[in-house]
C-alpha positions in Angstrom: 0.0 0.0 0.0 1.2 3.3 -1.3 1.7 5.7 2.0 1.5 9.4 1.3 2.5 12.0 3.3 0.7 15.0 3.4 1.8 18.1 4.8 -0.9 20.9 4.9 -2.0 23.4 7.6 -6.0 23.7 6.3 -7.6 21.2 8.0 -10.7 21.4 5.4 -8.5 21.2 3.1 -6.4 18.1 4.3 -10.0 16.1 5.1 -10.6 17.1 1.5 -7.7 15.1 0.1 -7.4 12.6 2.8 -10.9 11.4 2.0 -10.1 11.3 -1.8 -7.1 9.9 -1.7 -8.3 6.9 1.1 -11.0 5.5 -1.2 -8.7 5.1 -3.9 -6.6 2.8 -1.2 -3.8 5.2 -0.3 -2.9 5.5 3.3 -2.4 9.3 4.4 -0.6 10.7 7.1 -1.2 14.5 7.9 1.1 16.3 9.0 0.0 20.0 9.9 4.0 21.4 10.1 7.3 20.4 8.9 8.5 19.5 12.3 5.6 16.7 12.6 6.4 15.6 9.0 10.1 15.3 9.3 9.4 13.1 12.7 7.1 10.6 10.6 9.7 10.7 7.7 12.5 9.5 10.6 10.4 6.3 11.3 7.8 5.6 8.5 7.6 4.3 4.7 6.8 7.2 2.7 5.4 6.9 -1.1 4.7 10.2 -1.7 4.8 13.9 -0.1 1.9 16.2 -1.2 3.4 19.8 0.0 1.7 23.1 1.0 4.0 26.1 0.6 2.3 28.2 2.8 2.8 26.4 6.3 3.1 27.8 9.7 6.8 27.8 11.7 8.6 26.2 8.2 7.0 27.4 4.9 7.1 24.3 2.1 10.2 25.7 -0.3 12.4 24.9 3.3 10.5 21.5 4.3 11.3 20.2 0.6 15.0 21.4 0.8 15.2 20.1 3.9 13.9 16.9 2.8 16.3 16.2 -0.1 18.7 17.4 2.0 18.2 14.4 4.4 18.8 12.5 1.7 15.5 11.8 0.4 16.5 12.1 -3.1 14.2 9.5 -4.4 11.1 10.7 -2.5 8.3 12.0 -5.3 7.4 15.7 -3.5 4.5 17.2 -5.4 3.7 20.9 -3.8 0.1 21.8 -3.6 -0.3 25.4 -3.5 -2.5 28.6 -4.2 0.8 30.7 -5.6 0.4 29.4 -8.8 2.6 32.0 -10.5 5.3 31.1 -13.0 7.7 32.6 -10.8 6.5 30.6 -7.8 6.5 27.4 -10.2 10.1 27.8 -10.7 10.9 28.1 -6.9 8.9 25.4 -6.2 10.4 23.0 -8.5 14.1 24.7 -7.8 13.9 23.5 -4.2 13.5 20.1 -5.1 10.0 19.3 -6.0 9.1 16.8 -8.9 5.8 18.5 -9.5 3.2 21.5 -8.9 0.1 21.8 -8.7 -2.0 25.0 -8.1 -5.0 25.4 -5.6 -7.9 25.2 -6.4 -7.9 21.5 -8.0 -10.1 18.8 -9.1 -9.5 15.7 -7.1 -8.9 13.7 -10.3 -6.1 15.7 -11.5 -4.2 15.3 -8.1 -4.7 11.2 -8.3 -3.8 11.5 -11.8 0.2 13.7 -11.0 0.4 11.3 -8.0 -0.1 8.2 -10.2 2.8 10.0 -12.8 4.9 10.4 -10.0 5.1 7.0 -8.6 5.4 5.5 -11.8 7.7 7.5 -12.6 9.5 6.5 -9.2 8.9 2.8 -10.2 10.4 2.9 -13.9 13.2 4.6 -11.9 14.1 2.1 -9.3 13.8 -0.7 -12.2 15.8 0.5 -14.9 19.7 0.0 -15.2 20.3 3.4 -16.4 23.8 4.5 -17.9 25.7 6.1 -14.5 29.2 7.7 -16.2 28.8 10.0 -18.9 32.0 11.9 -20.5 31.9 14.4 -23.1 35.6 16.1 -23.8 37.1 16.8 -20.0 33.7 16.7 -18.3 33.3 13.9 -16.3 29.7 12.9 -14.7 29.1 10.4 -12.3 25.3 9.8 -11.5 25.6 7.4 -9.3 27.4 9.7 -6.7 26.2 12.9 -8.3 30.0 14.2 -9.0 31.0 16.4 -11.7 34.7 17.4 -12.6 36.4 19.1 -15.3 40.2 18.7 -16.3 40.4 16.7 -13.1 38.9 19.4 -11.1 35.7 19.2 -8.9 32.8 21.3 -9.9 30.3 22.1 -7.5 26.9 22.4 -8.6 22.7 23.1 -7.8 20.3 20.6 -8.4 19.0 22.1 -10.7 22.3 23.2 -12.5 23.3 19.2 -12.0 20.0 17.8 -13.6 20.5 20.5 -16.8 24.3 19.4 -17.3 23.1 15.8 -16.9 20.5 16.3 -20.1 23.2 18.0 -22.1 25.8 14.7 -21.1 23.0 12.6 -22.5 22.4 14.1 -25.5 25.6 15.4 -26.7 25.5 17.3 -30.4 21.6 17.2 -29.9 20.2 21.1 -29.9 17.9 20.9 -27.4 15.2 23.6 -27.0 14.1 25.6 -24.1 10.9 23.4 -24.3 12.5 19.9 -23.6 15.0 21.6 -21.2 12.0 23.0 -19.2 9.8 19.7 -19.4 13.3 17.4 -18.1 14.8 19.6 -15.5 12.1 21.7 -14.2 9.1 19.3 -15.1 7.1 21.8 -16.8 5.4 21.1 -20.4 4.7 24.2 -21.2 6.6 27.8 -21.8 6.2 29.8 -18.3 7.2 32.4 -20.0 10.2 33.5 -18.3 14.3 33.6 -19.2 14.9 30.5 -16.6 16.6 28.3 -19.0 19.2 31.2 -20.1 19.9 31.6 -16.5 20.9 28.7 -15.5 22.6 28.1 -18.7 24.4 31.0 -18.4 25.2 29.6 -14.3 26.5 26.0 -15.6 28.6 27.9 -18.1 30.5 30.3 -15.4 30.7 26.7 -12.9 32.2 24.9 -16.1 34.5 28.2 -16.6 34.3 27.9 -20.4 31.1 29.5 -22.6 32.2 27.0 -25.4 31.2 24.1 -24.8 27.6 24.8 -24.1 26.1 26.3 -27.9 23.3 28.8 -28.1 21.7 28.1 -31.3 20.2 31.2 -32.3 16.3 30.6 -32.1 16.3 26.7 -31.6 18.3 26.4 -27.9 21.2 24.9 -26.9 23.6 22.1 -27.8 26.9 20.4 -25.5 29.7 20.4 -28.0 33.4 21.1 -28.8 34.4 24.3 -30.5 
């Protein structure tokens, strides 16, 4: 039995979900504060967090971080929230979420991400993914999360990890803002907003070379030598 964790200070709101989610045959815990949630996470089997942002003591962008950085990596965290700006969306999804979803929703929807999300968590525990890539002196190891250059370490975000890491997978492939947004941040659809270019522009500066990540004028970006 999938166990979710749920982690929302509107108790209406919580019944709401906790209801929906039990006759489906989910077990939910609610937790109405990060403290209480991080307890159960110490001592309990967790499928799934469902997130508020807005939470009293610890808001949700802090309980998330704080979750991955326990070392929760695997842990599907999808915030539930009524800041549903694209701004907001990026935060949300920069502090280690896998997916958002805005207040007010239809019960259907949220069973529908959360059934995504632990599929996706399934296809990733199964598969024998490739866990070294190399492209010219960059050196990625997924397996411990390392990246070096030339020998050196390179220290890197999440999120600026997970965007190198679909450039080392598809090396020579132009890849458009589009697929970068839908594979790092988990968003199919333009937000609107310059986040790709920023962090490409970050990744670049942390690899200390512009050259060997290409903006192709109009199309996106591409991982290759000069």
């Amino acid at each position: 039995m999938n166990q979710v964790l749920l982690i929302e200070d509107e108790q209406n709101v919580a019944d709401f979900i906790k209801i929906g989610l039990e006759e489906d045959g989910y077990k939910v815990f609610h937790a109405k504060d990060g403290f209480i949630a991080f307890e159960f996470l110490k001592k309990s089997s967790v499928s799934i967090v469902l997130l508020d942002i807005l939470l009293p003591n610890i808001n949700g962008l802090e309980i998330c971080k704080k979750i991955r950085q326990d070392g929760f990596n695997e842990l599907p965290i999808l915030m539930l929230t009524a800041l549903g700006s694209a701004e907001n969306v990026v935060l949300g999804l920069d502090s280690g979420a896998d997916d958002y979803l805005a207040k007010p929703f239809k019960l259907i929807e949220l069973k529908a991400r959360i059934r995504t999300l632990l599929r996706r968590k399934e296809y990733s525990s199964n598969a024998e993914p490739q866990n070294t890539y190399k492209f010219d002196d960059i050196n990625l190891n997924d397996d411990t999360k390392e990246v070096s250059r030339a020998g050196t370490k390179v220290t890197l975000t999440s999120t600026e990890y997970r965007l190198l890491l679909m450039f080392m997978k598809n090396p020579l492939k132009v890849l458009s803002r589009t697929e970068l947004l839908d594979e790092v941040w988990g968003i199919n659809f333009d937000i609107g907003t310059n986040v790709v270019d920023v962090y490409v522009n970050y990744l670049r500066k942390k690899l200390q070379d512009k050259k060997v990540i290409h903006t192709v004028i109009g199309m996106g970006y591409v991982l290759k030598s000069e």
